[in-house]
Backbone as numpy.savetxt, mean C-alpha at the origin, in Angstrom:
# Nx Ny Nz CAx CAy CAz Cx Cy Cz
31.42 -16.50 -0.59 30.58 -15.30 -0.59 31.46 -14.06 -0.59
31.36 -13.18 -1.16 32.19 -12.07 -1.84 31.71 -10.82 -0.65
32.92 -10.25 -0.72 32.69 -9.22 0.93 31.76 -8.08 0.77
31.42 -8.26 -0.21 30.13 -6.69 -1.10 28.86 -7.49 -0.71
28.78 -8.75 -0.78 27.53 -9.49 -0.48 27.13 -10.02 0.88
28.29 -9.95 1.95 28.81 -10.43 3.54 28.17 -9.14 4.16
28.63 -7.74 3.28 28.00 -6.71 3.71 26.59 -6.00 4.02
26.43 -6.44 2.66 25.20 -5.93 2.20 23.91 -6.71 3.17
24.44 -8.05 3.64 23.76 -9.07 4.57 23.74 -8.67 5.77
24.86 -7.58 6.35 25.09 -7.00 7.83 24.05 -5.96 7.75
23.93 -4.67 6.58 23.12 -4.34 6.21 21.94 -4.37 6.60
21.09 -5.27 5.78 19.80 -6.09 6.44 19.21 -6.69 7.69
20.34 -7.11 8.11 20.32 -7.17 10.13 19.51 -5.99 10.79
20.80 -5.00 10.48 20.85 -3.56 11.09 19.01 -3.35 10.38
18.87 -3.31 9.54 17.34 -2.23 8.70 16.88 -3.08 9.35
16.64 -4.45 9.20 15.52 -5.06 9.77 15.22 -5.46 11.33
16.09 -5.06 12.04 16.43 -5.31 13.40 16.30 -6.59 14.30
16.80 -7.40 13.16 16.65 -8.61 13.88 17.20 -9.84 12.87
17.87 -11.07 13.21 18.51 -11.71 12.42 17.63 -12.43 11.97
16.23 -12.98 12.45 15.18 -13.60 11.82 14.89 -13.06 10.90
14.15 -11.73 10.84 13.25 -11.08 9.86 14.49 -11.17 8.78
16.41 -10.82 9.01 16.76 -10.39 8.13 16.51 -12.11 6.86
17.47 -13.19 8.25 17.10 -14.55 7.55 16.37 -15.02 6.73
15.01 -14.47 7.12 13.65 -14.90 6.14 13.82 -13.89 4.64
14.32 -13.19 5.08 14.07 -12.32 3.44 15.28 -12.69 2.76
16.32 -13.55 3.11 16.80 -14.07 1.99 16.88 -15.68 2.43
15.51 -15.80 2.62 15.55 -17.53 2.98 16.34 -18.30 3.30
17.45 -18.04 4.81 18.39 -18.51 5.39 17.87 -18.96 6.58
18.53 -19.78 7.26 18.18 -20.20 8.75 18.83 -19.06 9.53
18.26 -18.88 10.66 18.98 -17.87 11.56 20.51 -18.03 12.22
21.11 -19.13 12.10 22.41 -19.94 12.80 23.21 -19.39 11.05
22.86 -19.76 10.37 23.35 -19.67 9.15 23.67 -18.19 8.68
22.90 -17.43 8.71 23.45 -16.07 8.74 24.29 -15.32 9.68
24.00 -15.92 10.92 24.91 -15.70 11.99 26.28 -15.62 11.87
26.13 -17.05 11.28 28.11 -17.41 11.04 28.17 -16.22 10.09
27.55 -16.49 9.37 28.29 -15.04 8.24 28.63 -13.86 8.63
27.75 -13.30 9.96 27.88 -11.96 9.82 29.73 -12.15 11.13
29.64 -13.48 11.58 31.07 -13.30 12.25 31.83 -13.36 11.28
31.85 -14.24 9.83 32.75 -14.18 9.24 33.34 -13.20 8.92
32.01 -12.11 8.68 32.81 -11.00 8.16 33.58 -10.06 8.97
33.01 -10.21 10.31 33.94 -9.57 11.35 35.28 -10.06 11.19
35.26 -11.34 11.19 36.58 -11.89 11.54 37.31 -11.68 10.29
36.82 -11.51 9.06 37.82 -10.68 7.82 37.99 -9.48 7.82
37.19 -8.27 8.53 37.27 -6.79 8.22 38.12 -6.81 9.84
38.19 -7.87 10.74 38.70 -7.81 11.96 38.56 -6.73 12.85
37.31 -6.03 12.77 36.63 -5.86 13.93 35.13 -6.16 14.42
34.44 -5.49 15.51 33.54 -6.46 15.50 32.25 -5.56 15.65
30.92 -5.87 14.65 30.49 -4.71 14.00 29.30 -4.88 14.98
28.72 -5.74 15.93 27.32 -5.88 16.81 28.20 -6.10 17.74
26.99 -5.82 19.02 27.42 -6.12 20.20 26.26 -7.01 20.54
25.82 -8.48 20.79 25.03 -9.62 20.59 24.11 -9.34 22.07
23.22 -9.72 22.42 22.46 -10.14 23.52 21.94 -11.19 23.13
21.35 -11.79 24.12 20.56 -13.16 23.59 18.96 -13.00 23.20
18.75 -11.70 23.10 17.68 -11.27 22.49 17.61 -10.07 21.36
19.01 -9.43 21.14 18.70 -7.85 20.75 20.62 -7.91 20.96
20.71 -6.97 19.56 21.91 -6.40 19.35 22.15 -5.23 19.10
23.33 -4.20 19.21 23.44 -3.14 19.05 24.71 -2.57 18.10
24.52 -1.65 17.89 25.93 -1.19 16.36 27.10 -0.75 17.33
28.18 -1.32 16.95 29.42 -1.23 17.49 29.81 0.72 16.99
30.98 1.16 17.29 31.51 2.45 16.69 32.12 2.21 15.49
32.70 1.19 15.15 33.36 0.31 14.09 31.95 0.12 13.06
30.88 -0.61 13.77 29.45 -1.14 12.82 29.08 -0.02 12.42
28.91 1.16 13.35 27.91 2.30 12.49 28.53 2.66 11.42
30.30 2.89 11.44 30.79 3.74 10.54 30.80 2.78 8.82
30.90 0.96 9.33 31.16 0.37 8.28 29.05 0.47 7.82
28.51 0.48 8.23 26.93 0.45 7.60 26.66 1.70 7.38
27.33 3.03 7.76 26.93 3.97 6.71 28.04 4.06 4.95
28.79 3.14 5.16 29.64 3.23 3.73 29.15 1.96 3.12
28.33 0.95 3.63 28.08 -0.10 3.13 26.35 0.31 2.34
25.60 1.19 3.27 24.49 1.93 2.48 25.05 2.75 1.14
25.86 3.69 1.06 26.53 4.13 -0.05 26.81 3.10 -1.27
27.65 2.31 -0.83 27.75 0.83 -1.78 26.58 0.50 -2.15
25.63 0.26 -1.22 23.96 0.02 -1.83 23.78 0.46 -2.49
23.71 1.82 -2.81 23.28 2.84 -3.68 24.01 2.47 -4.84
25.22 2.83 -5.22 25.96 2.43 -6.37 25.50 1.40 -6.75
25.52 0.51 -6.48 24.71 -0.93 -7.02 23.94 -0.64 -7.75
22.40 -0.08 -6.75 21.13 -0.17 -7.40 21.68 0.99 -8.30
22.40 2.13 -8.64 22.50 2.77 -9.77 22.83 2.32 -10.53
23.76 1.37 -10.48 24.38 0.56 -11.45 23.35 -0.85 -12.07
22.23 -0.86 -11.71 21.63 -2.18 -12.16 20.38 -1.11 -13.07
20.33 -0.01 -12.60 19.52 1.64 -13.00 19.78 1.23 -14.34
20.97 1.84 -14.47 21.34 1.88 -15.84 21.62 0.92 -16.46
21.92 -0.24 -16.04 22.14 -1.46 -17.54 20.50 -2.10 -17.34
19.71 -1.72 -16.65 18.18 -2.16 -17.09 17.78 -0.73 -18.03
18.06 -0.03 -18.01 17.51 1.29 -18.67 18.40 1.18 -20.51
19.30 0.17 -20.83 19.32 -0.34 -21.91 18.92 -1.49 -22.31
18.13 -1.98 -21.61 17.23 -2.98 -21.80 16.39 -3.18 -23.06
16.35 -3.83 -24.14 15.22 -3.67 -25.17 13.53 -3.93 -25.07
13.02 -4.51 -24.16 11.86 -4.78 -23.50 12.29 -5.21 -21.80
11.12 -5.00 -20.87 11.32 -5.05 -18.93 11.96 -6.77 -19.20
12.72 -7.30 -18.15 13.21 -8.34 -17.65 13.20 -7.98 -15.97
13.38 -9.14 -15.83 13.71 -9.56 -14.51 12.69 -9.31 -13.56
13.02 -9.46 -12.39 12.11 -9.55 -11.11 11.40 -8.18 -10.87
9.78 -8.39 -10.27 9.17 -6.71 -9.99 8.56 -7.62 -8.55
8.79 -6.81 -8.03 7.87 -6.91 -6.67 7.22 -5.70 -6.14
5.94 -6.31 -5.83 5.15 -4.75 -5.71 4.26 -5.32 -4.18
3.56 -3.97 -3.72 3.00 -4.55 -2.64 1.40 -3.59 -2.84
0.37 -4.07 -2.82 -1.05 -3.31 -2.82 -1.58 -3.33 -1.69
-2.99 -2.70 -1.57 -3.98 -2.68 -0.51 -4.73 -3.98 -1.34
-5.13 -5.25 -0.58 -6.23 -5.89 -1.01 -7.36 -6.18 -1.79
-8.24 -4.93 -1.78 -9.29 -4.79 -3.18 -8.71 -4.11 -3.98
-7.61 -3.37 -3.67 -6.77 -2.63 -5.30 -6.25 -3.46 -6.11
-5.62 -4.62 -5.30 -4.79 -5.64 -6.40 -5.44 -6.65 -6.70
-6.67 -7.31 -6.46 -7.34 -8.07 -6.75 -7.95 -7.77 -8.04
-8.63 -5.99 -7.74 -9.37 -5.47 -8.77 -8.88 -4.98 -9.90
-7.47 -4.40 -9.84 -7.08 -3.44 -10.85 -5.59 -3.55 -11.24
-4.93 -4.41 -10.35 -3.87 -4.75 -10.56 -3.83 -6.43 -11.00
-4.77 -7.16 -10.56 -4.16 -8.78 -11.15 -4.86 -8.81 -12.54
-6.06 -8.17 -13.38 -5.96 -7.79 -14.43 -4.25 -7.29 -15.31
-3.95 -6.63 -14.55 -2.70 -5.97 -15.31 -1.53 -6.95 -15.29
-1.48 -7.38 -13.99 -0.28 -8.47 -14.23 -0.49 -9.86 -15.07
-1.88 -10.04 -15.37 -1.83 -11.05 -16.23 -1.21 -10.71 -17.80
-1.94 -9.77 -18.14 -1.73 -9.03 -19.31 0.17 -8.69 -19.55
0.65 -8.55 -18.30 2.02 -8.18 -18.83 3.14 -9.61 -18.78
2.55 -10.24 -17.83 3.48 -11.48 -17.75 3.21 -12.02 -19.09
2.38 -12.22 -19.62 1.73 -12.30 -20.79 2.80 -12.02 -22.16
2.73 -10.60 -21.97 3.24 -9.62 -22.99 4.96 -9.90 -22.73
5.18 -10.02 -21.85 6.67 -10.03 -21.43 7.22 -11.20 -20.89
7.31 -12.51 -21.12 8.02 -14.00 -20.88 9.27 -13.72 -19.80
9.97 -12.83 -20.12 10.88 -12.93 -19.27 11.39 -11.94 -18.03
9.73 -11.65 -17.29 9.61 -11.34 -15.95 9.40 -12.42 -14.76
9.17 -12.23 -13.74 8.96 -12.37 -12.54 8.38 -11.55 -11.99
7.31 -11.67 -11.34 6.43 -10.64 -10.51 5.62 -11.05 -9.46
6.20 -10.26 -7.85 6.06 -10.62 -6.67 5.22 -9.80 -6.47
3.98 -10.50 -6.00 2.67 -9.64 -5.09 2.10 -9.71 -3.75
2.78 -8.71 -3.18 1.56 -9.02 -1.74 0.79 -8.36 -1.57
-0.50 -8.75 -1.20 -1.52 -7.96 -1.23 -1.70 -8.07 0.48
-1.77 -6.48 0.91 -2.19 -6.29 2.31 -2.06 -5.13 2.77
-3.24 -5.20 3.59 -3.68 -3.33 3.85 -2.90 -2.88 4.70
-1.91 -3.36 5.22 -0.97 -2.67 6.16 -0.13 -2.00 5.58
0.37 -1.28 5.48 1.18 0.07 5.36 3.36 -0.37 5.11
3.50 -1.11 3.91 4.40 -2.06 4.05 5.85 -0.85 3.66
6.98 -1.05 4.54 8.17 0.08 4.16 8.81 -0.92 3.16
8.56 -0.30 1.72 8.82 -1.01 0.70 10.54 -0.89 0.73
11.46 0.30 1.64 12.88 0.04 1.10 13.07 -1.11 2.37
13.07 -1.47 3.22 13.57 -2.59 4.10 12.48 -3.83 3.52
11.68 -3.75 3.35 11.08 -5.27 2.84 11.35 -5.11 1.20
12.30 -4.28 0.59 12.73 -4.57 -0.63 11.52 -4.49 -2.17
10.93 -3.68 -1.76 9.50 -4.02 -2.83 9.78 -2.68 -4.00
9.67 -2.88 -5.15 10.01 -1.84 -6.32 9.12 -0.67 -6.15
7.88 -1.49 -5.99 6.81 -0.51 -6.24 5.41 -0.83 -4.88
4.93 0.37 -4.57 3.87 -0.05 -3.39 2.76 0.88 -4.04
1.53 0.43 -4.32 0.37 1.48 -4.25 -0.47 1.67 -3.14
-0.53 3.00 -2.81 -0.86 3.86 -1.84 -2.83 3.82 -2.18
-3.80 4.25 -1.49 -4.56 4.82 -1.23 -4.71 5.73 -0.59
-4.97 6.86 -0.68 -5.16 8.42 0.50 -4.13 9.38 0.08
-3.90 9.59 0.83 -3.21 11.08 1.40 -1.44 10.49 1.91
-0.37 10.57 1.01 0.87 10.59 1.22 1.56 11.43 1.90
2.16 10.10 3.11 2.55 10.59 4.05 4.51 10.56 4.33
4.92 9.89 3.35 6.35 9.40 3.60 7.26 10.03 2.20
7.88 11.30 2.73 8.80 12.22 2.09 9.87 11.84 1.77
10.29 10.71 1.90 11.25 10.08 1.30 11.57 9.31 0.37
9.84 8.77 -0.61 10.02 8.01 -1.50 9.42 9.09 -2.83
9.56 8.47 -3.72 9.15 9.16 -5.19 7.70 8.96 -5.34
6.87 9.36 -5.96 5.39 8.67 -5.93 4.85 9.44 -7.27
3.88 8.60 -7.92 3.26 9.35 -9.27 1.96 9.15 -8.93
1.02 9.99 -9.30 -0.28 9.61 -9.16 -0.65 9.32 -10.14
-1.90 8.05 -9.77 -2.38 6.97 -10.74 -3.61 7.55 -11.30
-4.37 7.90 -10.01 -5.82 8.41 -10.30 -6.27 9.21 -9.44
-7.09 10.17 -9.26 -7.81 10.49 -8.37 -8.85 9.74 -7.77
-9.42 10.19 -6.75 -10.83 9.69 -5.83 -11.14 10.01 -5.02
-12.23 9.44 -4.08 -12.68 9.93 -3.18 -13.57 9.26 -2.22
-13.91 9.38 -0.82 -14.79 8.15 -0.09 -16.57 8.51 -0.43
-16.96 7.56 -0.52 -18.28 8.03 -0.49 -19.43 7.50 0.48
-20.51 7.37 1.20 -21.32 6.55 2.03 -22.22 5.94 0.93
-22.13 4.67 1.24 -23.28 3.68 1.03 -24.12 3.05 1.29
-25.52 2.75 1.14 -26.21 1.60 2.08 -26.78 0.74 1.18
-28.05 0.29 1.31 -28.88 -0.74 0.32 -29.52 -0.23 0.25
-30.52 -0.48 -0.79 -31.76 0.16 -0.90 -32.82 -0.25 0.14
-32.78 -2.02 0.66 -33.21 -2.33 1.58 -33.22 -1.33 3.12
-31.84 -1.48 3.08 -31.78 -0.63 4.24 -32.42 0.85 4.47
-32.47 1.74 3.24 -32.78 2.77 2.96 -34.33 2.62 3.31
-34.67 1.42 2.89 -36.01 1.78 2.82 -36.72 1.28 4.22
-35.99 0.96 5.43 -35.89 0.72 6.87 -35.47 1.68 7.40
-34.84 2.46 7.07 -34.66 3.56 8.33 -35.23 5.10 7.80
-35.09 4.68 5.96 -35.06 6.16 5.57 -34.39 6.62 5.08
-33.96 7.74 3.76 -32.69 8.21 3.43 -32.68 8.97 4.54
-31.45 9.42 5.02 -31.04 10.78 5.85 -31.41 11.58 5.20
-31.37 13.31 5.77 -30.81 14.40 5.57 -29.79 14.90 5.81
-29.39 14.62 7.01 -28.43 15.32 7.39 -27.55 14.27 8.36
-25.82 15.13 8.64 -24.96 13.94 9.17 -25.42 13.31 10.42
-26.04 14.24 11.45 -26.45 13.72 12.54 -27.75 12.35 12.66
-28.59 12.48 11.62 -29.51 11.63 11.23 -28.50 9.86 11.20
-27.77 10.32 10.06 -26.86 9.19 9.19 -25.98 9.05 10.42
-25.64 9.40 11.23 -24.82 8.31 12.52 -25.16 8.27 13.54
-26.90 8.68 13.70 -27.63 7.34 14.56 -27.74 6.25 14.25
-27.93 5.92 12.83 -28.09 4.62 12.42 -26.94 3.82 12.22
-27.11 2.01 12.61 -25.77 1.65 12.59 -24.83 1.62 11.47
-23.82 1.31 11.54 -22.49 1.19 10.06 -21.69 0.22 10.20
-21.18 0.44 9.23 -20.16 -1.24 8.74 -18.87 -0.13 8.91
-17.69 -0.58 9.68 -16.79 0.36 10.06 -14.90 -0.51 9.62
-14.69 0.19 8.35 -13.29 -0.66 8.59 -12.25 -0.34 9.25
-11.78 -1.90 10.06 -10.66 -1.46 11.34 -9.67 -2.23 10.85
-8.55 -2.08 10.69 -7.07 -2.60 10.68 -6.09 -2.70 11.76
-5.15 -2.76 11.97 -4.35 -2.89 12.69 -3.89 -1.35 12.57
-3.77 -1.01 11.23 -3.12 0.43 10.86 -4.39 1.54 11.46
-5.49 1.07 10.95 -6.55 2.37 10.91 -7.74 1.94 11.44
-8.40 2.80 11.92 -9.74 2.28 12.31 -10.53 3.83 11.66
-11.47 3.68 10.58 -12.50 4.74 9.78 -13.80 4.68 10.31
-13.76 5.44 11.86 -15.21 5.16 12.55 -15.61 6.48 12.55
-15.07 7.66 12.48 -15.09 9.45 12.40 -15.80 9.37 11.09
-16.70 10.54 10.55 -17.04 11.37 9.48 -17.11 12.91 10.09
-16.06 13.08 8.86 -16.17 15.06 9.20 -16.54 15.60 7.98
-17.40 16.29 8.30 -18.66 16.14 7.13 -19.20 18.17 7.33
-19.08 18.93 5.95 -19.92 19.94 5.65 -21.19 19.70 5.20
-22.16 20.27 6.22 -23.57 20.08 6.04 -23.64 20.98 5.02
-23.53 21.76 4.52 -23.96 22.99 3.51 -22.88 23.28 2.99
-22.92 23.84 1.96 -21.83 24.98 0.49 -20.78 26.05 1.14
-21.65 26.36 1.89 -21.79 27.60 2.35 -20.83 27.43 3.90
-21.08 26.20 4.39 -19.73 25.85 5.88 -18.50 26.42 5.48
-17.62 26.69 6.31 -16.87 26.48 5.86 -15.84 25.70 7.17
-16.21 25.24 8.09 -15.61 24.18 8.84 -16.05 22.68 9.11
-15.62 21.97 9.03 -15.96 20.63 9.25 -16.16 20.46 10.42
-17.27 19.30 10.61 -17.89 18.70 12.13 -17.58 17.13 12.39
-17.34 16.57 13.17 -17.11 15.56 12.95 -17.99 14.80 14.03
-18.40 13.55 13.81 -19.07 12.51 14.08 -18.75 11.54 13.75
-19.22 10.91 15.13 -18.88 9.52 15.57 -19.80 8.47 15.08
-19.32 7.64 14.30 -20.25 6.59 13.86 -20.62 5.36 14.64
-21.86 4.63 14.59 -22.15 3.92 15.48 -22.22 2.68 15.27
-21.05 1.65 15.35 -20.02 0.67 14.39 -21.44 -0.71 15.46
-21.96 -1.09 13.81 -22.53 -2.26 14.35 -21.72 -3.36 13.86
-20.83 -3.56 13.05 -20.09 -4.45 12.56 -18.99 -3.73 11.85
-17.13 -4.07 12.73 -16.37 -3.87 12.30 -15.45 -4.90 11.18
-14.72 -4.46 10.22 -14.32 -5.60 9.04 -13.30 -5.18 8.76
-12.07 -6.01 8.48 -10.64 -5.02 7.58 -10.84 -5.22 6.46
-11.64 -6.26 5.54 -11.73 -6.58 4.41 -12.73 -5.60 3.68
-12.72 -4.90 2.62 -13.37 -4.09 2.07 -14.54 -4.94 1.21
-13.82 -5.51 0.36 -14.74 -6.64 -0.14 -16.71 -6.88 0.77
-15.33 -7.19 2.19 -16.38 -7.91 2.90 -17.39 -7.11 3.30
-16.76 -5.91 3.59 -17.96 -3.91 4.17 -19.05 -4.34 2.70
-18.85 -4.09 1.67 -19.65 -4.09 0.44 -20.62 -4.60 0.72
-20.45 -6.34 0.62 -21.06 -7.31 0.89 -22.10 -7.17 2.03
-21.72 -6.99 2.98 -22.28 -6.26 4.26 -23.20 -5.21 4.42
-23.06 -4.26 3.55 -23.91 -3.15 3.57 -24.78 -3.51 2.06
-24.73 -4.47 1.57 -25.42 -5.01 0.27 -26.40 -6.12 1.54
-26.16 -6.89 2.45 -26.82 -7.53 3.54 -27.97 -6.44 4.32
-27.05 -5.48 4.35 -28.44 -4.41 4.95 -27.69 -4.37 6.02
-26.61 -4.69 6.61 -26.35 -4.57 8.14 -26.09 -3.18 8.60
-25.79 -2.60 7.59 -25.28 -0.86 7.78 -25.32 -0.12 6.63
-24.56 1.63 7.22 -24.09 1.78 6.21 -22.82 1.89 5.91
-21.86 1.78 5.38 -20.51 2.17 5.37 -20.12 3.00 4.18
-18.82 3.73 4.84 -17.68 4.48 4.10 -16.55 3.60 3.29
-16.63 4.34 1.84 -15.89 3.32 1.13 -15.28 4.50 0.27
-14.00 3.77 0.05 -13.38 4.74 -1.19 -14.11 4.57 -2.32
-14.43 5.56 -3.46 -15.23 4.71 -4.84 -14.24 3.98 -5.61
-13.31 3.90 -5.44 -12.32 3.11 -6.35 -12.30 1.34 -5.78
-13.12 1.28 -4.76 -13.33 0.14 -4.21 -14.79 -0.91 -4.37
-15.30 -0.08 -5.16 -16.76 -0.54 -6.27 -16.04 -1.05 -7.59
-16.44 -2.33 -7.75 -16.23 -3.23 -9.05 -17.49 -3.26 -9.95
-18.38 -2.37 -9.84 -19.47 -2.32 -10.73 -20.53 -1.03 -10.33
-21.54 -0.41 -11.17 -22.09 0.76 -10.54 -23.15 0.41 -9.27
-23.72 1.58 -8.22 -24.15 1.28 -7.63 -25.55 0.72 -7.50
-26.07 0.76 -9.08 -27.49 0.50 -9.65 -27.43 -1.38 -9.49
-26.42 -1.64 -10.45 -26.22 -2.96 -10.25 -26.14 -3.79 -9.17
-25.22 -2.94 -8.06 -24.76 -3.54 -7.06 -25.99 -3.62 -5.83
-27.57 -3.33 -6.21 -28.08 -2.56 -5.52 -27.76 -1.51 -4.12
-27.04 -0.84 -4.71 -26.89 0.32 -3.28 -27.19 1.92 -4.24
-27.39 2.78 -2.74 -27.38 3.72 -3.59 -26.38 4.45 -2.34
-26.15 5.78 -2.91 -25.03 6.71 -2.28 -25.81 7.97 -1.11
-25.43 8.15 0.14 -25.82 8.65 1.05 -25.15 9.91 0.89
-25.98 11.09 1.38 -26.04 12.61 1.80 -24.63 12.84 0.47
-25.12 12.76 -0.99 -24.29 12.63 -1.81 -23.68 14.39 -2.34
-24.60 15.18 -1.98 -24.04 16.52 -1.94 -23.50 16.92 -0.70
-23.11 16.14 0.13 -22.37 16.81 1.39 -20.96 16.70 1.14
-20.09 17.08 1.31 -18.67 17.02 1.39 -17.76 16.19 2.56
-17.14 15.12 2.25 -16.53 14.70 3.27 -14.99 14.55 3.17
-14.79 14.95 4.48 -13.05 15.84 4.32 -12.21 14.71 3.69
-12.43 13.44 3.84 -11.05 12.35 3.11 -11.63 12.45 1.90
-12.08 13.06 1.38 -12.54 13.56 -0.07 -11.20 13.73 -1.02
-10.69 14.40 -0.59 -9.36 14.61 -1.45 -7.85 13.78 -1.40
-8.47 12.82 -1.85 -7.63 11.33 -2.03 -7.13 11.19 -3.45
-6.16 10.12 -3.39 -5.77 9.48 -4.88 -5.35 8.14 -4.80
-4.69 7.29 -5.80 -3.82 6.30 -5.80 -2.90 6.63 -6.46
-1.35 6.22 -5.51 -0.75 6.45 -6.04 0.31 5.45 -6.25
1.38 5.44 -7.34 2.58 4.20 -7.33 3.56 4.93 -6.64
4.34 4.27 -5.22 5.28 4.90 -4.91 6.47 3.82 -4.83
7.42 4.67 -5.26 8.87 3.82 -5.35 10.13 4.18 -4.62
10.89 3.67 -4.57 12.25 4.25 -4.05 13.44 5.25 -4.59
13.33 4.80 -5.80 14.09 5.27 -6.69 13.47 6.55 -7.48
14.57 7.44 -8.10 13.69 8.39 -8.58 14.02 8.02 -10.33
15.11 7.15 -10.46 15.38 6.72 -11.80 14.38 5.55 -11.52
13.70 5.55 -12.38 12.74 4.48 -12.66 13.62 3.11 -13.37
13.25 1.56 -13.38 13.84 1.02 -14.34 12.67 0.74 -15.65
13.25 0.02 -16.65 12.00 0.13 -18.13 10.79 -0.96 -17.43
11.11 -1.68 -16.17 10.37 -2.84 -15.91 9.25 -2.04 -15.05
9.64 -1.45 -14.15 8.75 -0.22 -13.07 8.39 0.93 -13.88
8.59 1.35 -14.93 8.23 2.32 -16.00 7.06 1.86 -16.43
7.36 0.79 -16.78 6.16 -0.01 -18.29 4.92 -0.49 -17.48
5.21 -0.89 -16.04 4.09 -1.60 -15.29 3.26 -0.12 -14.81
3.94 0.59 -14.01 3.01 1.70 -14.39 2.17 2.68 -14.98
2.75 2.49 -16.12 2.14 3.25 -17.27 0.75 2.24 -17.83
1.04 0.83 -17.57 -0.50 -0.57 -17.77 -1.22 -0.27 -16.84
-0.57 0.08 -15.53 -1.77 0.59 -14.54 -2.65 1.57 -15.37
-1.71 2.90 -15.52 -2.55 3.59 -15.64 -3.64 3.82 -16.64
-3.53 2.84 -17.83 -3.93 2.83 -19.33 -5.03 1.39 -18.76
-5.01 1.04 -17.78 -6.09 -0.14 -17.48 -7.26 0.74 -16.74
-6.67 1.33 -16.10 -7.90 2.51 -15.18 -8.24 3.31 -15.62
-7.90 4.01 -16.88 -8.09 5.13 -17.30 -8.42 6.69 -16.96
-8.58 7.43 -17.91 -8.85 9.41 -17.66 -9.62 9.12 -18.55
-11.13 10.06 -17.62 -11.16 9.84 -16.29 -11.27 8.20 -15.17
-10.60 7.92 -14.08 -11.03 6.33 -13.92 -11.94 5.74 -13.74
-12.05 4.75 -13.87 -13.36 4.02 -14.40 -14.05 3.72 -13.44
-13.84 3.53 -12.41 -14.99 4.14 -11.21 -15.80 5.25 -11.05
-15.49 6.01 -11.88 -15.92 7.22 -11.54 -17.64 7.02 -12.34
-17.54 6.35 -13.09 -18.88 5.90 -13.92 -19.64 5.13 -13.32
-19.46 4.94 -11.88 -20.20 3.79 -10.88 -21.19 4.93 -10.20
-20.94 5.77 -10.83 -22.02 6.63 -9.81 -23.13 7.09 -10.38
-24.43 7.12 -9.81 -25.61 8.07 -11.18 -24.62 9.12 -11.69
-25.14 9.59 -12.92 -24.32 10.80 -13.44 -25.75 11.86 -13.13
């Protein structure tokens, strides 16, 4: 094993903080990476952790060799930048990470179509609504829903959107349309909770003419992380719930639902999706997959036609 690659493995320790997590991401046993990272001590001959039997810490020697060994990182990935950027069609490995109903809906369409088009990719998907740090878990590309919060990566926007309330018509026709927000969160709702987020608040302009938001507490008769499953749920009649519209796979006529207090304004209103990456040089493989996103969803996106016009 070559001392650029001994490194780059000490590296991964340190980001990932722990010799398991680092182990698993390059499918090693934990004893097995171990030895390595002494080997390399015992070739650069000093000694870069200080071990506990639970938790390690960066030597004065470790910090200084893992901030020149991040530098080396960099050169690399510039260097793999540019001989993929003479590439004649994408190769090699993409790993991306989605929210759940995004990649089911709008992304495994696309990856069929390109693995398709392109024989000699590889393409890693995880789909999960947790909030994944694509440079330590190594992922090319992550799509976002909402409001971007992390100033350190590059990001393009895919589409616009926005949340909207839904119920059934069933349901509607049991309690009543609302008028107004206070009406709409007496009655119960389908509320999605994650580990990351829990969307039980609406801050909501009753009128044109507000110009501050109020917020209310919704009255969660059934909480779900699965979006899919909220749909389904408020298509059951159990509530009503808040949904992004980019999270409707068909209009709301079809789906029987219709859309609640639809001239009111609600503040996570001003949302998007977006592709965010690490790099600000794109390669032709993370170029081309984004640009299928965006030519699969279209201007304007195709959700946006799920609504009465």
């Amino acid at each position: 094993m070559s001392l650029t690659t001994q490194l780059l493995l000490f590296a991964d320790v340190v980001h990932q903080g722990s010799f398991s997590k680092a182990a698993a991401l390059h499918n090693m046993d934990n004893s097995s990476l171990s030895k390595k990272i002494k080997k390399l001590e015992i070739e650069l001959g000093v000694q870069l952790l200080n071990r506990s039997t639970r938790s390690f810490s960066l030597t004065s020697a470790g910090e200084n060799i893992l901030e020149q060994t991040i530098k080396l990182n960099d050169i690399l990935d510039d260097i793999q930048l540019i001989a993929k950027s003479y590439q004649s069609q994408p190769k090699g490995i993409l790993r991306i990470t989605s929210p759940i109903y995004f990649g089911q809906n709008y992304l495994q369409p696309v990856i069929s179509c390109f693995i398709n088009k392109y024989p000699d990719i590889q393409i890693i998907h995880s789909l999960d609504d947790r909030k994944a740090d694509i440079i330590s878990e190594q992922f090319d590309i992550a799509f976002r829903l909402g409001k971007l919060t992390e100033s350190n990566l590059i990001a393009k926007k895919i589409a616009d959107t926005h949340f909207i309330l839904i119920a059934s018509s069933a349901f509607v026709h049991r309690y009543g349309f609302p008028q107004s927000a206070q009406q709409l969160t007496q009655l119960p709702a389908i509320v999605y909770n994650n580990i990351d987020v829990t969307l039980d608040q609406l801050q909501i302009k009753d009128n044109i003419t507000d110009t501050d938001f109020i917020t209310y507490k919704m009255q969660a008769k059934y909480k779900v992380s699965d979006v899919k499953t909220m749909i389904n749920a408020a298509k059951d009649s159990l509530g009503y719930a808040l949904i992004d519209l980019s999270n409707l796979e068909d209009s709301l006529e079809n789906l029987d639902l219709v859309q609640l207090l639809p001239e009111m304004t609600i503040s996570r209103s001003n949302t998007a999706i977006y592709a965010v990456y690490p790099h600000r040089k794109q390669t032709m493989l993370v170029k081309e997959f984004i640009h299928a996103v965006q030519e699969h969803i279209g201007t304007p996106p195709r959700w946006e036609a799920y609504l009465p016009q």
